[in-house]
C-alpha positions in Angstrom: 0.0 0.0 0.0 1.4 3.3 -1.2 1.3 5.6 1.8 -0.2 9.0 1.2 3.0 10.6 2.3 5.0 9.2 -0.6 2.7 10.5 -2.7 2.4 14.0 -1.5 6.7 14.2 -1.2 6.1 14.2 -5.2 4.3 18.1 -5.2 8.2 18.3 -4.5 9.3 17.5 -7.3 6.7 19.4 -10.0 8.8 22.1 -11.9 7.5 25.3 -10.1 4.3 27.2 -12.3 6.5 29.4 -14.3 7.7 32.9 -12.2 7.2 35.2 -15.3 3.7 33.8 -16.1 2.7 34.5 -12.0 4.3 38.1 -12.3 2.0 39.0 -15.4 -0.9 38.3 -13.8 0.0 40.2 -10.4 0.5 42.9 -12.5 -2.4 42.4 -14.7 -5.0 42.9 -11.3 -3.7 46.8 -12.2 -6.1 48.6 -13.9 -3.7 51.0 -15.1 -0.7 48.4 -15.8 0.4 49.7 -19.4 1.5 47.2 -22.3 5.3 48.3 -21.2 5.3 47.3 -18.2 4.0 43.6 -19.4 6.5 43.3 -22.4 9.5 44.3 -20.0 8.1 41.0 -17.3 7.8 38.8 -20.3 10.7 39.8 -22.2 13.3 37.8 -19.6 11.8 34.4 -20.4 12.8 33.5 -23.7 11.0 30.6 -24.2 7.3 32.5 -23.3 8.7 35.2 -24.9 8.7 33.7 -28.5 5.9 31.4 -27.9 3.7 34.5 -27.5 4.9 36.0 -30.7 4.3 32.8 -32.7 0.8 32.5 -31.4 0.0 36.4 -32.0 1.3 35.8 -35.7 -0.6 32.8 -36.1 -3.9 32.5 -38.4 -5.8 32.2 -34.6 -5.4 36.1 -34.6 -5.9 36.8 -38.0 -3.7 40.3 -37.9 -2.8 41.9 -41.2 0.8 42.7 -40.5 3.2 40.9 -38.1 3.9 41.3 -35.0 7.9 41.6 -33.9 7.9 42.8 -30.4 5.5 41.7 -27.2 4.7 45.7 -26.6 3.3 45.0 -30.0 1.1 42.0 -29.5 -0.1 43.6 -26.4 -1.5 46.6 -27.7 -2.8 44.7 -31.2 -4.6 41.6 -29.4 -5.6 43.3 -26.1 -4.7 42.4 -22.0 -7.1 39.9 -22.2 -6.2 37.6 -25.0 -2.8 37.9 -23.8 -3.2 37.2 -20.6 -5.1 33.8 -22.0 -2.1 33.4 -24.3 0.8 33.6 -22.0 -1.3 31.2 -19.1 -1.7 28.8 -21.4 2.2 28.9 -23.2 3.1 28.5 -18.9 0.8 25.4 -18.3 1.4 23.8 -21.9 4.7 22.2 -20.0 3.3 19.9 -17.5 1.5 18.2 -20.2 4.2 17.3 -22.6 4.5 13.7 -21.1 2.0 11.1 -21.5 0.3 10.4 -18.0 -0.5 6.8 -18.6 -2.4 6.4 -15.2 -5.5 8.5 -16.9 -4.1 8.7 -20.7 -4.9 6.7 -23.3 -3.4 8.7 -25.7 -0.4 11.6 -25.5 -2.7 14.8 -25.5 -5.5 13.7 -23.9 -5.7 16.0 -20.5 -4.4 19.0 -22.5 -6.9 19.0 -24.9 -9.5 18.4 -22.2 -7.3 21.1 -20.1 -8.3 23.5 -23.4 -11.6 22.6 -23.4 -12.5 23.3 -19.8 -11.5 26.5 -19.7 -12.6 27.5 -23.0 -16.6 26.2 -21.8 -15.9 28.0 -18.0 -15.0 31.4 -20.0 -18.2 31.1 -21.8 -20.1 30.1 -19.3 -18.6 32.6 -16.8 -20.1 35.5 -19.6 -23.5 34.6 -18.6 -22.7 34.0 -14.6 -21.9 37.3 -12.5 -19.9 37.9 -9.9 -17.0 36.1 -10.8 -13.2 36.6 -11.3 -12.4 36.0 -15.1 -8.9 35.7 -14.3 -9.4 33.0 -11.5 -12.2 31.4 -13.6 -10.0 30.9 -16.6 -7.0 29.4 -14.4 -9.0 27.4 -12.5 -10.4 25.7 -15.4 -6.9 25.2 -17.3 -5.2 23.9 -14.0 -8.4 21.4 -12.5 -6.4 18.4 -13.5 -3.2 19.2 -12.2 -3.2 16.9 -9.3 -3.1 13.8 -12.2 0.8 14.5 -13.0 1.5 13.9 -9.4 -1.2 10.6 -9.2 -0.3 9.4 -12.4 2.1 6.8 -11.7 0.3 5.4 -8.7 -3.1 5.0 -10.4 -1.1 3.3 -13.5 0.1 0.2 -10.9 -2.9 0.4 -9.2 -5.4 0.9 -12.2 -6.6 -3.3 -12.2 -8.0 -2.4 -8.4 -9.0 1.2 -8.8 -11.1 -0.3 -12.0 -12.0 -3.2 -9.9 -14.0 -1.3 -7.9 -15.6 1.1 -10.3 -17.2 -2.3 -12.0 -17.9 -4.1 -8.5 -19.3 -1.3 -6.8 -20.6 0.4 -9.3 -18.9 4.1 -8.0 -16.9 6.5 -10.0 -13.6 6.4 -11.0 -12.6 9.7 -8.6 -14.2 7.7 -5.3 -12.4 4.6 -6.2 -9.2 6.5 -6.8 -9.6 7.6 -3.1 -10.3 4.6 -1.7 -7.6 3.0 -3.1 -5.1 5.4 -2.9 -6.2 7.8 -0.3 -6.3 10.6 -2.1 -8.0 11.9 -5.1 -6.5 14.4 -8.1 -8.7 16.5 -7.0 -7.5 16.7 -3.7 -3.6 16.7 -4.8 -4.5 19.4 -7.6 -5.6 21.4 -4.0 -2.3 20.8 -3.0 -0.1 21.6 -5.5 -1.5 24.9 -6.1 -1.5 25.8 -2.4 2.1 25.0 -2.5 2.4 27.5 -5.3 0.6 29.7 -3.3 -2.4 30.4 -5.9 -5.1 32.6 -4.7 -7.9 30.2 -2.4 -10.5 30.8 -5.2 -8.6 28.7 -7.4 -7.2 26.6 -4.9 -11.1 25.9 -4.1 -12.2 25.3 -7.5 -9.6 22.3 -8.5 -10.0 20.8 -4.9 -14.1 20.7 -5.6 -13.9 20.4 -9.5 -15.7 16.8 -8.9 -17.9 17.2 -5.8 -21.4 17.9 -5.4 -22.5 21.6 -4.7 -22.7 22.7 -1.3 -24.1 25.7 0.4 -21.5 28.4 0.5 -19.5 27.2 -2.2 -18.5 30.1 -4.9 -19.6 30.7 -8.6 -15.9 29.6 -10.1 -16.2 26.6 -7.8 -19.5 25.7 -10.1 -18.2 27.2 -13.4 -15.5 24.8 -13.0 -17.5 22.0 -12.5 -20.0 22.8 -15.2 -17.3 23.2 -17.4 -15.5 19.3 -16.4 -19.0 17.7 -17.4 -19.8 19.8 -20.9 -16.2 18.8 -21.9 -17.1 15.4 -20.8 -20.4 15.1 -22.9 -18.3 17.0 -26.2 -16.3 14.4 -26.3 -13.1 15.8 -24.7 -11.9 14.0 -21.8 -9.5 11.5 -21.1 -10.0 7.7 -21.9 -9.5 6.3 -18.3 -11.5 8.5 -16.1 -13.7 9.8 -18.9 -16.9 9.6 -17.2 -19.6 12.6 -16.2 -20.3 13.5 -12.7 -23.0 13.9 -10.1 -24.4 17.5 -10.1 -24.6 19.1 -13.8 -28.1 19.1 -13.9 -28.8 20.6 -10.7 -26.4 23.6 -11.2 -28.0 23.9 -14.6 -31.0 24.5 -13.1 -29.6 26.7 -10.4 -28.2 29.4 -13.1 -31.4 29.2 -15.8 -29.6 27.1 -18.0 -32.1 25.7 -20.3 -31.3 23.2 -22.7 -31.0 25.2 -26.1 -28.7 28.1 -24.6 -26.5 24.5 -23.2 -26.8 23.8 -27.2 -25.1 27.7 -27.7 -22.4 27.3 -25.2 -21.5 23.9 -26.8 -21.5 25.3 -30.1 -19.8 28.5 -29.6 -16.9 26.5 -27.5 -16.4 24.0 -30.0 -15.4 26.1 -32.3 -12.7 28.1 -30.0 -11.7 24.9 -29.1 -10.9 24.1 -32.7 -9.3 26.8 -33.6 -7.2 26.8 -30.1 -5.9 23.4 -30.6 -4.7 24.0 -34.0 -2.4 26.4 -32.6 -1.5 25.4 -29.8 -0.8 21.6 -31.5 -1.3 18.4 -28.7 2.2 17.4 -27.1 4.1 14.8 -28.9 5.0 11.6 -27.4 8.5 12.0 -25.7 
């Protein structure tokens, strides 16, 4: 039996979220930040740096002349794409190896990573009172507890599935019981040791329980979000299954079943054109 200590000494050994990518977005709560000051935090990462200018130049933006600096691509695509643009060059990393505890296939989790937070910004249009910032994060990072679990669920996936057949439960409570801990609860975890904001911290850790009095609108975005991916199609191959809930916090916002149809639709499409330039990791 794996003891829950082993697996939380791995947290350890995640490469830290990216500093430049957590200075932008302190400085993005700023109101008045200019594009300046952005390009000049940006600018001593190479690597984020140049992925940002690809991605500006790409056919996602559609701009008629290119782009050759960040100040540049700040002022031509907005705070806000760029913002979604450089979160998403900082997280692309921890998926570039397969995770064959929940993975089928290389690319699974970041494609459903994309998805998620593409349907949570849409949904979070037609929801007030929530933090578009923490919202979008929340959704892009709900998984992250999987690249710590990984390996343990992969020697103990003939049990974990065991269970999920015997008892009929999901995969996430039979991932507990067997290894006393779910991703959910590691994804908590990590981002606590990286000292993210409690709002995101909150929405990973809950991502795949049931609602609960006092819990916040990004907690129930995210959640939302995890299912509609689910039902689109984009999930991951082992774990792939919908959870408890969607219908009841449906109800809880208005969503009737034809503006569900919308969101669907209108996230597909971003989703399409996202994953074209951002590309699925390559086996490695």
């Amino acid at each position: 039996m794996i003891s829950l200590e082993t697996i939380l000494k791995k947290i350890d050994y995640l490469p830290p979220f990216p500093a430049s990518v957590t200075k932008v977005l302190r400085k993005l709560k700023d109101p008045n930040v200019t594009a300046e000051e952005i390009a000049e935090t940006v600018k001593f990462d190479p690597a984020l740096t140049t992925n940002v200018l690809r991605l500006c130049n790409s056919s996602y933006f559609g701009l008629r002349r290119t782009i050759n600096n960040l100040r540049e691509a700040i002022v031509y695509i907005g705070l806000t794409e760029i913002k979604k643009v450089i979160v998403r060059s900082g997280t692309r990393k921890y998926f570039e190896k397969r995770r064959p505890g929940y993975e089928a296939e290389q690319g699974e989790m970041w494609r459903h990573a994309i998805a998620v937070s593409i349907i949570a910004d849409n949904l979070q249009r037609r929801i007030d009172g929530t933090n578009k910032d923490y919202t979008f994060i929340a959704a892009l990072l709900h998984d992250i507890g999987k690249l710590v679990l990984s390996e343990f669920v992969e020697d103990a996936s003939r049990e974990i599935l065991a269970l999920v057949d015997q008892e009929e439960i999901s995969f996430l409570d039979a991932e507990k019981r067997v290894l006393g801990i779910s991703h959910a609860d590691v994804g908590g975890r990590i981002l606590e040791h990286w000292e993210f904001p409690e709002e995101i911290v909150s929405a990973v850790r809950k991502h795949h329980l049931h609602y609960e009095e006092g819990d916040t609108a990004i907690d129930n975005i995210v959640r939302l979000a995890d299912t509609l991916a689910m039902i689109m199609g984009y999930e991951t191959s082992v774990d792939g299954l919908a959870y408890p809930g969607f219908s009841d916090l449906s109800r809880m916002y208005g969503f009737k079943r034809d503006e569900i149809d919308v969101i669907i639709a209108d996230s597909l499409e971003e989703i399409l054109k996202v994953e074209s330039e951002y590309g699925v990791p390559k086996e490695v």
